[in-house]
PDB file of the backbone (N, CA, C, O) and the ligand in Angstrom, with CONECT records:
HET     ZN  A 101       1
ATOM      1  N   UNK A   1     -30.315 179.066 -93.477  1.00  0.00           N
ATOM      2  CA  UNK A   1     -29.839 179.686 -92.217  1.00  0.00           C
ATOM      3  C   UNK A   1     -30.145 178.755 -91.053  1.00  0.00           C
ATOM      4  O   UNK A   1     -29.302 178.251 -90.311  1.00  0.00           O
ATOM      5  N   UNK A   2     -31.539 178.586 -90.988  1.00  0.00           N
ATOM      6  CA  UNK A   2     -31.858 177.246 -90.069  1.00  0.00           C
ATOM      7  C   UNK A   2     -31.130 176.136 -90.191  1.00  0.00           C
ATOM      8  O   UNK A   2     -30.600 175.816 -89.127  1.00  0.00           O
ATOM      9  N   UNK A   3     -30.879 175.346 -91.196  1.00  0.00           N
ATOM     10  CA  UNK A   3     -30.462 174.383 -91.609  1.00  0.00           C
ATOM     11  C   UNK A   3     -28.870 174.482 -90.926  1.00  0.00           C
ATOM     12  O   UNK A   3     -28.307 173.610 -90.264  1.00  0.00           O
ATOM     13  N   UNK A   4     -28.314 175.920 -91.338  1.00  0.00           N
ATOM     14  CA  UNK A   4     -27.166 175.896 -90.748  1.00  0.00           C
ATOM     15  C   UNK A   4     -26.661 175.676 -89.191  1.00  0.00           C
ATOM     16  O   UNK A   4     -25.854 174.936 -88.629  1.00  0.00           O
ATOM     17  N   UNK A   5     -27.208 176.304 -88.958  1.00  0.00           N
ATOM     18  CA  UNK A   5     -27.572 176.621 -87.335  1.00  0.00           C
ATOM     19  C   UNK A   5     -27.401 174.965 -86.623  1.00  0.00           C
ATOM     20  O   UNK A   5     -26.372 174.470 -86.161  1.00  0.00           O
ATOM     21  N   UNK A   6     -28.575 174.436 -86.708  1.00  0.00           N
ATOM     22  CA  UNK A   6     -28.850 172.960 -87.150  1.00  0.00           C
ATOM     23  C   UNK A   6     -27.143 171.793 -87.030  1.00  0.00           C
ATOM     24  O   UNK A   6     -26.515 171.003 -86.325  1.00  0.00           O
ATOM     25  N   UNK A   7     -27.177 172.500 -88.283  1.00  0.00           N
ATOM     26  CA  UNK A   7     -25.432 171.604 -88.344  1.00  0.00           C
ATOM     27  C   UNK A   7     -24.677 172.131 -87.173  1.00  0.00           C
ATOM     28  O   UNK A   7     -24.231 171.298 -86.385  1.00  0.00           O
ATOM     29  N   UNK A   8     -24.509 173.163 -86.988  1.00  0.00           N
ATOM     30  CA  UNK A   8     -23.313 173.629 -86.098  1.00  0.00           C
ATOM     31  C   UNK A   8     -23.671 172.881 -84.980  1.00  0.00           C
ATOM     32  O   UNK A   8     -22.929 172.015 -84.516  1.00  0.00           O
ATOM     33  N   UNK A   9     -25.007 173.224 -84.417  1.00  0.00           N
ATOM     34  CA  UNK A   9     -25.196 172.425 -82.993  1.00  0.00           C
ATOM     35  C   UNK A   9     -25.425 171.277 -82.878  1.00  0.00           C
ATOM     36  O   UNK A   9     -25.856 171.034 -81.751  1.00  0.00           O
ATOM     37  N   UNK A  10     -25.335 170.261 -83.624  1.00  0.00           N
ATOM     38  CA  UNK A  10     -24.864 169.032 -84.163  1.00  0.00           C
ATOM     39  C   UNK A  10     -23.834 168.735 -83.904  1.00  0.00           C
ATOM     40  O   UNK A  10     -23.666 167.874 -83.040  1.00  0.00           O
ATOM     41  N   UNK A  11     -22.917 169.240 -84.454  1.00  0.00           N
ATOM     42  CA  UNK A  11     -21.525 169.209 -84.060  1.00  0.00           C
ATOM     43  C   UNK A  11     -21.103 169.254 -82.556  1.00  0.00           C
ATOM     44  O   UNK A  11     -20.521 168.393 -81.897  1.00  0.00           O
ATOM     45  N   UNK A  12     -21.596 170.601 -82.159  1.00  0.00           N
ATOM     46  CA  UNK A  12     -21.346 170.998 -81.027  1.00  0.00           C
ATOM     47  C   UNK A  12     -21.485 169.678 -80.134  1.00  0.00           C
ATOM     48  O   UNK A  12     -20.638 169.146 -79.416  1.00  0.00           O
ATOM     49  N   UNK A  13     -23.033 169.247 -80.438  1.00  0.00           N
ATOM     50  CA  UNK A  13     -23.475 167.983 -79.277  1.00  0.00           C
ATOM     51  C   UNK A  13     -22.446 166.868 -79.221  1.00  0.00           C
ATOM     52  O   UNK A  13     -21.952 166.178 -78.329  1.00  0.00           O
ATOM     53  N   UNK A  14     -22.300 166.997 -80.844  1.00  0.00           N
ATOM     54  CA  UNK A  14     -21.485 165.522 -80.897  1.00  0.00           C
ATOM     55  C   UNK A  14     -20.173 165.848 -80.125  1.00  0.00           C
ATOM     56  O   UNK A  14     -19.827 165.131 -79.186  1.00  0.00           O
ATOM     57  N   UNK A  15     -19.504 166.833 -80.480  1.00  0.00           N
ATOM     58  CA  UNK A  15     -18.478 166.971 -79.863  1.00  0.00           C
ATOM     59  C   UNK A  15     -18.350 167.070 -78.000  1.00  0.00           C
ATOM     60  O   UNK A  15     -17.468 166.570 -77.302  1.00  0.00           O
ATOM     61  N   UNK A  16     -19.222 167.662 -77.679  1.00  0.00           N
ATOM     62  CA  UNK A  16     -19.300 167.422 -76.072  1.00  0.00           C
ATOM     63  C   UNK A  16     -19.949 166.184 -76.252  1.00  0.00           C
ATOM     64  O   UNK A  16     -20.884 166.584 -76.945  1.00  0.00           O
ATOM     65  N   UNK A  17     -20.094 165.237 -76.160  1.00  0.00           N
ATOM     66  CA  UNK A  17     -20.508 163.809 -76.489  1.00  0.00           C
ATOM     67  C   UNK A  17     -19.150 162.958 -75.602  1.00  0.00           C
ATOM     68  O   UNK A  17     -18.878 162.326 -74.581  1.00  0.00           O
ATOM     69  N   UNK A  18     -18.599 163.506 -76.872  1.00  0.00           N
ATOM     70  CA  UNK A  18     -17.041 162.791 -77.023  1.00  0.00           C
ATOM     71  C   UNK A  18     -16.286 163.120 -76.192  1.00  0.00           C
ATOM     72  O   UNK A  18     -15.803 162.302 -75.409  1.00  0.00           O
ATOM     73  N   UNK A  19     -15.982 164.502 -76.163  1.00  0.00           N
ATOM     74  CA  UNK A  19     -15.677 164.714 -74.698  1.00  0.00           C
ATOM     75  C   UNK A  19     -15.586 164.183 -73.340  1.00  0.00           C
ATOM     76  O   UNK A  19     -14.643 163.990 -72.574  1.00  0.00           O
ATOM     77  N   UNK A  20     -17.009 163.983 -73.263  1.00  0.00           N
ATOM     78  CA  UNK A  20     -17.774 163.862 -72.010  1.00  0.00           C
ATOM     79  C   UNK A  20     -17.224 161.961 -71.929  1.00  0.00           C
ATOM     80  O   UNK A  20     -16.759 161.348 -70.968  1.00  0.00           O
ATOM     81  N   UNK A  21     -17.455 161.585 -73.022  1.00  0.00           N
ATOM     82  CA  UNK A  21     -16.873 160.173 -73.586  1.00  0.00           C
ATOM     83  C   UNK A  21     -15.964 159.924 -72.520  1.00  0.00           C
ATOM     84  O   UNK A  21     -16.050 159.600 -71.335  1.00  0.00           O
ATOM     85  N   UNK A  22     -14.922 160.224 -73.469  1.00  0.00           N
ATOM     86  CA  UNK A  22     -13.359 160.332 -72.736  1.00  0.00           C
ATOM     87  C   UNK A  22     -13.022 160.505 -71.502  1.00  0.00           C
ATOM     88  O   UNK A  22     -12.117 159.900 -70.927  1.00  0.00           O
ATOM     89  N   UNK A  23     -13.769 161.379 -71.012  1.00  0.00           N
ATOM     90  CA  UNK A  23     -13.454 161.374 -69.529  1.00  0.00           C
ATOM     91  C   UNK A  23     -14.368 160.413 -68.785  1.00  0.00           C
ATOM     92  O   UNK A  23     -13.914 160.014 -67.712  1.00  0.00           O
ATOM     93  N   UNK A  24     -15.513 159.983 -69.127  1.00  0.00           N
ATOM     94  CA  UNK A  24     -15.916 159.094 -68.358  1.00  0.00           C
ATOM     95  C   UNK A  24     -15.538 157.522 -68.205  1.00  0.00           C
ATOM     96  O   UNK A  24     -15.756 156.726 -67.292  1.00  0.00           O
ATOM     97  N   UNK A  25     -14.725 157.358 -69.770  1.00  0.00           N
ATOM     98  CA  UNK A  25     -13.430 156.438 -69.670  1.00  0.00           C
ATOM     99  C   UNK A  25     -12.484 156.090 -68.708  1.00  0.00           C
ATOM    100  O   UNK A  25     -12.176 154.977 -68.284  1.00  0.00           O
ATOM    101  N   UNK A  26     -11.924 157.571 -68.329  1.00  0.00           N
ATOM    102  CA  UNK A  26     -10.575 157.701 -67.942  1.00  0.00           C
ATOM    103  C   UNK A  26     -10.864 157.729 -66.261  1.00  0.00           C
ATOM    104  O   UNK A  26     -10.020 157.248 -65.505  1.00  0.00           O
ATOM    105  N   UNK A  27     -11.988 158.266 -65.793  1.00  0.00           N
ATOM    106  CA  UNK A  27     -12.800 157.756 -64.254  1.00  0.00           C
ATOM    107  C   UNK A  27     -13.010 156.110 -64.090  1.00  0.00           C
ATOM    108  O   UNK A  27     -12.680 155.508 -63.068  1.00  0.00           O
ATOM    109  N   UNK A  28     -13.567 155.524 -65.169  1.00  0.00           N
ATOM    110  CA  UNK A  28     -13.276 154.242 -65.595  1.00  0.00           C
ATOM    111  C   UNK A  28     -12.158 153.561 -64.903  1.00  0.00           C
ATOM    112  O   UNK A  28     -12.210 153.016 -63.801  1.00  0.00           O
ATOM    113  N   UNK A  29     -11.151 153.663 -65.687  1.00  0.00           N
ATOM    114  CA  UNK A  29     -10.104 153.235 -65.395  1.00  0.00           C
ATOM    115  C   UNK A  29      -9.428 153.986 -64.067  1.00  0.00           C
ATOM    116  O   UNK A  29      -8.306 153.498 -63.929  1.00  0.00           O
ATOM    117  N   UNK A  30      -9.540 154.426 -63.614  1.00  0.00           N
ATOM    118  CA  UNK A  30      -9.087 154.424 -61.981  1.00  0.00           C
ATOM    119  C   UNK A  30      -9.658 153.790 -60.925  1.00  0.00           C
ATOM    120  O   UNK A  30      -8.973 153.358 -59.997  1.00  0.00           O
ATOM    121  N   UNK A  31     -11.349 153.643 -60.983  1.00  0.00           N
ATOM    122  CA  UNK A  31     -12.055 152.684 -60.204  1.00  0.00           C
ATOM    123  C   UNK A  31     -11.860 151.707 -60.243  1.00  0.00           C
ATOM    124  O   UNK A  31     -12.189 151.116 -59.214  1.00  0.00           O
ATOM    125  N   UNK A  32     -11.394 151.062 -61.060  1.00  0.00           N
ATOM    126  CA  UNK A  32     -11.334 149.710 -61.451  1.00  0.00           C
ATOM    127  C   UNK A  32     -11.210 148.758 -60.087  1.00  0.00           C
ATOM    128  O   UNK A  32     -10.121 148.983 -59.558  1.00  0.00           O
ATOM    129  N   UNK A  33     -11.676 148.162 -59.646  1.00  0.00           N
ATOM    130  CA  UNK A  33     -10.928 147.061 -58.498  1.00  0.00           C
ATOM    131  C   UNK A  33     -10.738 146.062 -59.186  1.00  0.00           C
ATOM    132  O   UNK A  33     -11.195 145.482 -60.171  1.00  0.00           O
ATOM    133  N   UNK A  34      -9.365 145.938 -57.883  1.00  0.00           N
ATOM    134  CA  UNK A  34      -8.731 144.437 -58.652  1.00  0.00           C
ATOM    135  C   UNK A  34      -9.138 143.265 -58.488  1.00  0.00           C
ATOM    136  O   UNK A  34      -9.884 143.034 -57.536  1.00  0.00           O
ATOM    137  N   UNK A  35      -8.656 141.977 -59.592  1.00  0.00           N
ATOM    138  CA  UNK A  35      -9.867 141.283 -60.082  1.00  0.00           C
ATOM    139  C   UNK A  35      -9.522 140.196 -58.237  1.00  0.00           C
ATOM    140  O   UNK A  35      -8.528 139.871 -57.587  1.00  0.00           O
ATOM    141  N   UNK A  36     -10.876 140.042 -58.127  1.00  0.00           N
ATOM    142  CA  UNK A  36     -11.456 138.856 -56.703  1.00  0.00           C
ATOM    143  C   UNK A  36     -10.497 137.648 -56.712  1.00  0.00           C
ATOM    144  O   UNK A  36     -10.718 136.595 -57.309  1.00  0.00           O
ATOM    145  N   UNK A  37      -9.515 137.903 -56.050  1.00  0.00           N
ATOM    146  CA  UNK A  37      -8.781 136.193 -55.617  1.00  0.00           C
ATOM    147  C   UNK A  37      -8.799 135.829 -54.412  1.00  0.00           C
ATOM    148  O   UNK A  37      -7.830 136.097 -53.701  1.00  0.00           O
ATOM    149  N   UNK A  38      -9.889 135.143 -53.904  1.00  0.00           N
ATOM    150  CA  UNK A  38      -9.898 135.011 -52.455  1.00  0.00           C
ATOM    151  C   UNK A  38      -8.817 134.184 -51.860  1.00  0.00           C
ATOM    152  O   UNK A  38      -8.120 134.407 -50.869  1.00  0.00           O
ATOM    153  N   UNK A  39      -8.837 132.813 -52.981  1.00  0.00           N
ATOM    154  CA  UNK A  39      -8.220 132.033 -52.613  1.00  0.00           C
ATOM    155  C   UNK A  39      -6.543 131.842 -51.834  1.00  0.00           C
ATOM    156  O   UNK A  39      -5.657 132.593 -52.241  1.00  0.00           O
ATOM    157  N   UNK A  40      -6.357 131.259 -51.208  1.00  0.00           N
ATOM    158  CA  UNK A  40      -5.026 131.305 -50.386  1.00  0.00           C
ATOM    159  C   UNK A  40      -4.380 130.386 -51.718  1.00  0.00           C
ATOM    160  O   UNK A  40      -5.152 129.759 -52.443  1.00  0.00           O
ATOM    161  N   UNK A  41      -2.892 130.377 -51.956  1.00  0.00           N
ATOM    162  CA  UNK A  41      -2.352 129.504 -52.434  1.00  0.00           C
ATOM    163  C   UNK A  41      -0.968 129.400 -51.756  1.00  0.00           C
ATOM    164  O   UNK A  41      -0.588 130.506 -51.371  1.00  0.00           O
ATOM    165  N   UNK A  42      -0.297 128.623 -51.555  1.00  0.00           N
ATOM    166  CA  UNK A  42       0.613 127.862 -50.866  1.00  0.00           C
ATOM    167  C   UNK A  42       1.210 127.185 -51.709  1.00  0.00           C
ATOM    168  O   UNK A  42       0.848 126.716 -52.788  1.00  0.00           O
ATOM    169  N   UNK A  43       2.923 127.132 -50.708  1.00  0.00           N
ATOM    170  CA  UNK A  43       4.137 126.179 -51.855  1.00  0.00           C
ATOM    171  C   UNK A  43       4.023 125.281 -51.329  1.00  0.00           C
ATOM    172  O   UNK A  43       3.820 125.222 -50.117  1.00  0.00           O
ATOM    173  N   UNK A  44       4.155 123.971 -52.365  1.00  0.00           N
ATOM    174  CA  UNK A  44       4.401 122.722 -51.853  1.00  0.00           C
ATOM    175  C   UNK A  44       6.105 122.678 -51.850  1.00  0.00           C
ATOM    176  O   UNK A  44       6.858 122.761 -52.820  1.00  0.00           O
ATOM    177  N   UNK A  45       6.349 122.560 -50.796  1.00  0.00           N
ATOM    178  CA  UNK A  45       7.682 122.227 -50.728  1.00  0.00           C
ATOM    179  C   UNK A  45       9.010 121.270 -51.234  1.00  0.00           C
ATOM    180  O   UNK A  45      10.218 121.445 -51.396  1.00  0.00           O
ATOM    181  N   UNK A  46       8.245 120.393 -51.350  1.00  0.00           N
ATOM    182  CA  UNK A  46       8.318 119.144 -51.993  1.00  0.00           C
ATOM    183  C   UNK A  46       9.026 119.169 -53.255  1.00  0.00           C
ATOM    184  O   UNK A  46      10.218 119.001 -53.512  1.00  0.00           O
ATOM    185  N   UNK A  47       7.795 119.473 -54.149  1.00  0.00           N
ATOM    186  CA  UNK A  47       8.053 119.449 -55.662  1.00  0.00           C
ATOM    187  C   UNK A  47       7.907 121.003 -56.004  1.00  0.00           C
ATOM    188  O   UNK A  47       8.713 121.232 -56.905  1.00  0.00           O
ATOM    189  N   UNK A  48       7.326 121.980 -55.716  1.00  0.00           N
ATOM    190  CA  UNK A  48       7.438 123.641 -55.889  1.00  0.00           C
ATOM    191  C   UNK A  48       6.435 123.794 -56.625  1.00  0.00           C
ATOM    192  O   UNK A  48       6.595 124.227 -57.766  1.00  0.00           O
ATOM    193  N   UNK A  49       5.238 123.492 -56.167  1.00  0.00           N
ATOM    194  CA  UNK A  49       3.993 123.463 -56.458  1.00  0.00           C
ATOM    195  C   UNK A  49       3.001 124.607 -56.387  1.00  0.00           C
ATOM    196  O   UNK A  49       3.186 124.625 -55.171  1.00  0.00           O
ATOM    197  N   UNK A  50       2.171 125.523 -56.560  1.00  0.00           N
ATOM    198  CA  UNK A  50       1.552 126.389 -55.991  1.00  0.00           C
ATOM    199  C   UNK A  50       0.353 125.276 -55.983  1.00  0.00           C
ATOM    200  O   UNK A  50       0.092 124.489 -56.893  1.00  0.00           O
ATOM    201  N   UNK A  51      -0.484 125.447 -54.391  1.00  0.00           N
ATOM    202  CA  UNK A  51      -1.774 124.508 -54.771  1.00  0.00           C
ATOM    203  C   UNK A  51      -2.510 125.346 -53.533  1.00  0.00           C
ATOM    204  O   UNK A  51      -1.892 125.741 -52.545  1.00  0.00           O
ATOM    205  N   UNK A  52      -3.644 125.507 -53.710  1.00  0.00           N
ATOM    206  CA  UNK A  52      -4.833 125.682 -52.798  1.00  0.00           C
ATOM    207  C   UNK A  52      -5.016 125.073 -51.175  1.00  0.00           C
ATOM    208  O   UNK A  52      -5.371 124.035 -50.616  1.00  0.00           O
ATOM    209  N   UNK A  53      -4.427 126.718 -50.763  1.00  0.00           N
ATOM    210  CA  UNK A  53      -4.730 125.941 -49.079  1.00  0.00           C
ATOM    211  C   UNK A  53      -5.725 125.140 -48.916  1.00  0.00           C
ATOM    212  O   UNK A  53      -5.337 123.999 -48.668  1.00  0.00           O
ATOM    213  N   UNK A  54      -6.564 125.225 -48.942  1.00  0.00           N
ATOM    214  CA  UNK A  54      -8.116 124.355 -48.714  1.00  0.00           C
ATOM    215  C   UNK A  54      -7.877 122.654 -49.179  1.00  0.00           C
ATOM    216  O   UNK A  54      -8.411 121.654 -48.699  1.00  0.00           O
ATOM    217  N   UNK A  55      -7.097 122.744 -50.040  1.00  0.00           N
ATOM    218  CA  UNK A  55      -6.910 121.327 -50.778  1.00  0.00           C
ATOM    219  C   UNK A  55      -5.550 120.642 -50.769  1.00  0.00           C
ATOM    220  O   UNK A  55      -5.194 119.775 -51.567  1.00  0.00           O
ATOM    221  N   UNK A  56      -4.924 121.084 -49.883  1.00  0.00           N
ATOM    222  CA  UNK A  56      -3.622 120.959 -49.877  1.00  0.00           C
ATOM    223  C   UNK A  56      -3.480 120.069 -48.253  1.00  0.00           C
ATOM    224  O   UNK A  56      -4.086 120.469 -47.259  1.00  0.00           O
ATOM    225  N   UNK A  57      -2.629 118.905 -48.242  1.00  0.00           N
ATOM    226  CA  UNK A  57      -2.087 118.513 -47.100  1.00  0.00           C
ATOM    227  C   UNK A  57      -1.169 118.941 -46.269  1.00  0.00           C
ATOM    228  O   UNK A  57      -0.145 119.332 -46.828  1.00  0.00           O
ATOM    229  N   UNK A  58      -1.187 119.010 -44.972  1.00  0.00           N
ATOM    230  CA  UNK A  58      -0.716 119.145 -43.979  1.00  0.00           C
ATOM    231  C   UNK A  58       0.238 118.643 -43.651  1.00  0.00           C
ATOM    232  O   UNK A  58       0.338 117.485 -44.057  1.00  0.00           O
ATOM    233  N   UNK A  59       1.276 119.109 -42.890  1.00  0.00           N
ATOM    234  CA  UNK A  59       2.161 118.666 -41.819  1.00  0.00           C
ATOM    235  C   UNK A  59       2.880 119.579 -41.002  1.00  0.00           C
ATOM    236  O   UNK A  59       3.516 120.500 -41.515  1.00  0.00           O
ATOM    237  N   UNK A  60       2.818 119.342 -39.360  1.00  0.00           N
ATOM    238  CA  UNK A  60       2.881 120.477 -38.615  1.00  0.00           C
ATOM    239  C   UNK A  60       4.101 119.804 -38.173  1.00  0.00           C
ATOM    240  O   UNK A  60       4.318 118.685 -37.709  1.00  0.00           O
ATOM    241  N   UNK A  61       5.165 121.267 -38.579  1.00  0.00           N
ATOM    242  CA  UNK A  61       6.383 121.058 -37.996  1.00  0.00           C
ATOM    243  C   UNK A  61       7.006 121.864 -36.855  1.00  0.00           C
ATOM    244  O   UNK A  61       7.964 122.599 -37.091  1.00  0.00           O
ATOM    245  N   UNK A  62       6.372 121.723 -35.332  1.00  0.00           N
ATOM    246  CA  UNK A  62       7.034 122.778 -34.390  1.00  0.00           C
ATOM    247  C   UNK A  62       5.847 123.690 -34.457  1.00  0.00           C
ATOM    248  O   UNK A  62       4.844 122.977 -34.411  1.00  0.00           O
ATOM    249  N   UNK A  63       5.461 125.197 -34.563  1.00  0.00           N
ATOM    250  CA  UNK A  63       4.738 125.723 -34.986  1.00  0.00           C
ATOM    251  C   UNK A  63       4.598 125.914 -36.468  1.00  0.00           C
ATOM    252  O   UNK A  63       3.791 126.746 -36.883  1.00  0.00           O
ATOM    253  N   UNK A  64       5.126 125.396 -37.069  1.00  0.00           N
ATOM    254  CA  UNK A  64       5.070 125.516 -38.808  1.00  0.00           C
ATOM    255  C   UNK A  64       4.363 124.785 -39.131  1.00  0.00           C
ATOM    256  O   UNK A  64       4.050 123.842 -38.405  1.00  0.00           O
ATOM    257  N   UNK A  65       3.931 124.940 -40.173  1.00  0.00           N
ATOM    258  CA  UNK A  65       2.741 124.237 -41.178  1.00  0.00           C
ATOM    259  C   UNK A  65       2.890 124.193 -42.307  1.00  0.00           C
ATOM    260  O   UNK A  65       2.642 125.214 -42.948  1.00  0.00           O
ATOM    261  N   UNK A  66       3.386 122.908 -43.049  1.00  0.00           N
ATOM    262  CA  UNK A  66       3.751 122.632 -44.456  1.00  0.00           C
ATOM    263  C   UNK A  66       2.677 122.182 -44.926  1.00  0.00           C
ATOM    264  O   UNK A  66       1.929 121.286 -44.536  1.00  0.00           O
ATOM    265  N   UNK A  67       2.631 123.264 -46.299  1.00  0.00           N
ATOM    266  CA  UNK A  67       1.459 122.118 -47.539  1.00  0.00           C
ATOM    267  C   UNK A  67       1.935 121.595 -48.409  1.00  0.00           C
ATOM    268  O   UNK A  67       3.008 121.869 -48.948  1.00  0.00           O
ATOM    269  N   UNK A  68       0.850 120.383 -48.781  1.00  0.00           N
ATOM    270  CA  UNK A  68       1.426 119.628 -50.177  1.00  0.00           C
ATOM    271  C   UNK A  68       0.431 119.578 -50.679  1.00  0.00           C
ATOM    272  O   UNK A  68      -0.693 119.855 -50.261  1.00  0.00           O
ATOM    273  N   UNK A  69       0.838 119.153 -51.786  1.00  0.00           N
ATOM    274  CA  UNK A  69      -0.005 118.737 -53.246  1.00  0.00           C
ATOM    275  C   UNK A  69      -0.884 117.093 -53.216  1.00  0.00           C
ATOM    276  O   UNK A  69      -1.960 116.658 -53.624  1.00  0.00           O
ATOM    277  N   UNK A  70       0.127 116.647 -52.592  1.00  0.00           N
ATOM    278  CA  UNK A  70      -0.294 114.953 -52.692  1.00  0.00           C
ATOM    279  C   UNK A  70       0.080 114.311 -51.517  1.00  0.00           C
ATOM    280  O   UNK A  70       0.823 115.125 -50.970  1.00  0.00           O
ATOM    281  N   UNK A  71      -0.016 113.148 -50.684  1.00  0.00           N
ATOM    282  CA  UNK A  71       0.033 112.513 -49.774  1.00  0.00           C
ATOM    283  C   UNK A  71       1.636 112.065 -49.900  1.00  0.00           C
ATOM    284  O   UNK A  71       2.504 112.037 -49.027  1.00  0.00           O
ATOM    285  N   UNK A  72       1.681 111.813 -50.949  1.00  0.00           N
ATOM    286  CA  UNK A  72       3.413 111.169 -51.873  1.00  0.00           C
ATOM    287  C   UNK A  72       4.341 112.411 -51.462  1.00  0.00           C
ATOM    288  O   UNK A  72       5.380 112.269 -50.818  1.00  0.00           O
ATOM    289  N   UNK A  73       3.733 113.931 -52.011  1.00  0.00           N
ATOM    290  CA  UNK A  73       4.644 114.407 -51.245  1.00  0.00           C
ATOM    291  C   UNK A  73       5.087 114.881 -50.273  1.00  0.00           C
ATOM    292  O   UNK A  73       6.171 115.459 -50.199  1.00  0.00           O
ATOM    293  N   UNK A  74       3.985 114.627 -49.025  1.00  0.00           N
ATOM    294  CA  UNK A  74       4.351 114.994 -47.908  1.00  0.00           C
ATOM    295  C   UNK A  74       4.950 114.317 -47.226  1.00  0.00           C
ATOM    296  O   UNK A  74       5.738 114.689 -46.357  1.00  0.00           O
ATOM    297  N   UNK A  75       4.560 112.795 -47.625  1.00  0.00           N
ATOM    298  CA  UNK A  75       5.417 111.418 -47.193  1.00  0.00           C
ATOM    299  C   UNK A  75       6.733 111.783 -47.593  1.00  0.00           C
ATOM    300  O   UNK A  75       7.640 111.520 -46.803  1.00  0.00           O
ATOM    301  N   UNK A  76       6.937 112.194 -48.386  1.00  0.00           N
ATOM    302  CA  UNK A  76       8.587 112.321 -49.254  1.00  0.00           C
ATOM    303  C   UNK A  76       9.747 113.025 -48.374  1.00  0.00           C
ATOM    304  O   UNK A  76      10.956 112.865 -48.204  1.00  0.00           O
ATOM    305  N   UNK A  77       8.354 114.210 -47.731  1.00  0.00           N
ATOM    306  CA  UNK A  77       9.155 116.021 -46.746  1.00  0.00           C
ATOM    307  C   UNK A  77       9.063 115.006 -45.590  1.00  0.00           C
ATOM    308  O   UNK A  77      10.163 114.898 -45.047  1.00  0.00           O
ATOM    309  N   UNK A  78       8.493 114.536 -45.254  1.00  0.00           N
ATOM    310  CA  UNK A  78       8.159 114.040 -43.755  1.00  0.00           C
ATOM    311  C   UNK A  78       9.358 112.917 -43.846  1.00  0.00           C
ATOM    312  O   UNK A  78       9.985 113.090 -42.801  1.00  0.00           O
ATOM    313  N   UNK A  79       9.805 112.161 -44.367  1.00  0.00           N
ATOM    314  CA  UNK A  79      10.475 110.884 -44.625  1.00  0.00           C
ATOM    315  C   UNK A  79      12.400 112.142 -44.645  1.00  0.00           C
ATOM    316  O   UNK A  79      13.524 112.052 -44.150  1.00  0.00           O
ATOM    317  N   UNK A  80      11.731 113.003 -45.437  1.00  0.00           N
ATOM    318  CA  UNK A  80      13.286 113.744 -45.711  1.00  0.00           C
ATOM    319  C   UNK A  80      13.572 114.156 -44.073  1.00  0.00           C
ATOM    320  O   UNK A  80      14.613 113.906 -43.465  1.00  0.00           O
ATOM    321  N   UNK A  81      12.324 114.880 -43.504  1.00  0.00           N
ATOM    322  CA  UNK A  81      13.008 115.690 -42.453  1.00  0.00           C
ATOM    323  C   UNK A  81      13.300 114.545 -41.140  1.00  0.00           C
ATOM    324  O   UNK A  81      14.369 114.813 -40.592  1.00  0.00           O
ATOM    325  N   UNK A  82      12.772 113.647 -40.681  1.00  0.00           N
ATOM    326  CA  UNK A  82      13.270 112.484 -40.405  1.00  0.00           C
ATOM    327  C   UNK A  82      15.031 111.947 -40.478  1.00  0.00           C
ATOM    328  O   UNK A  82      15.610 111.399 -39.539  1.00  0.00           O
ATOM    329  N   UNK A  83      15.615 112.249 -41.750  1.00  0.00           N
ATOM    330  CA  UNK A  83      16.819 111.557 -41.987  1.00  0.00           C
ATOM    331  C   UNK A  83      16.906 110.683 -42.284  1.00  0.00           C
ATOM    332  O   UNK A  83      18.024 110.195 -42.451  1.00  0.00           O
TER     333      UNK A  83
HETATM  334 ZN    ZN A 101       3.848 118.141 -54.526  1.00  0.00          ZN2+
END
């Protein structure tokens, strides 16, 4: 009789266990924040590059601001917009 008893609330635990499981999963997955990209990235115009503002060259056109990848290709945009 004990023994029985025993099993049932065994069960019972396990089963609110699992329960309790599942939903603390599913809270889980709604908190989630999205994953840290601080970084800026920028087109190189040039060649169609994505590259890292921080590491990327300059050229100020008017109020605009072109990045590049390499010195070659800004020489290339700068030489194009020239004529
Ligand atoms: Zn480039």
């Amino acid at each position: 009789m004990g023994k029985l008893l025993f099993f049932l609330l065994a069960i019972a635990i396990l089963y609110y266990l699992f329960k309790n499981d599942k939903r603390v999963e599913k809270v889980g997955e709604g908190e989630t924040p999205p994953p840290p990209e601080g970084e800026d990235m920028v087109l190189d115009p040039q060649c169609k590059t994505y590259i890292s503002k921080l590491e990327a060259f300059r050229v100020k056109e008017g109020d605009k601001v072109h990045y590049f990848c390499s010195p070659e290709c800004r020489d290339k945009f700068v030489a194009r917009l020239k004529g």
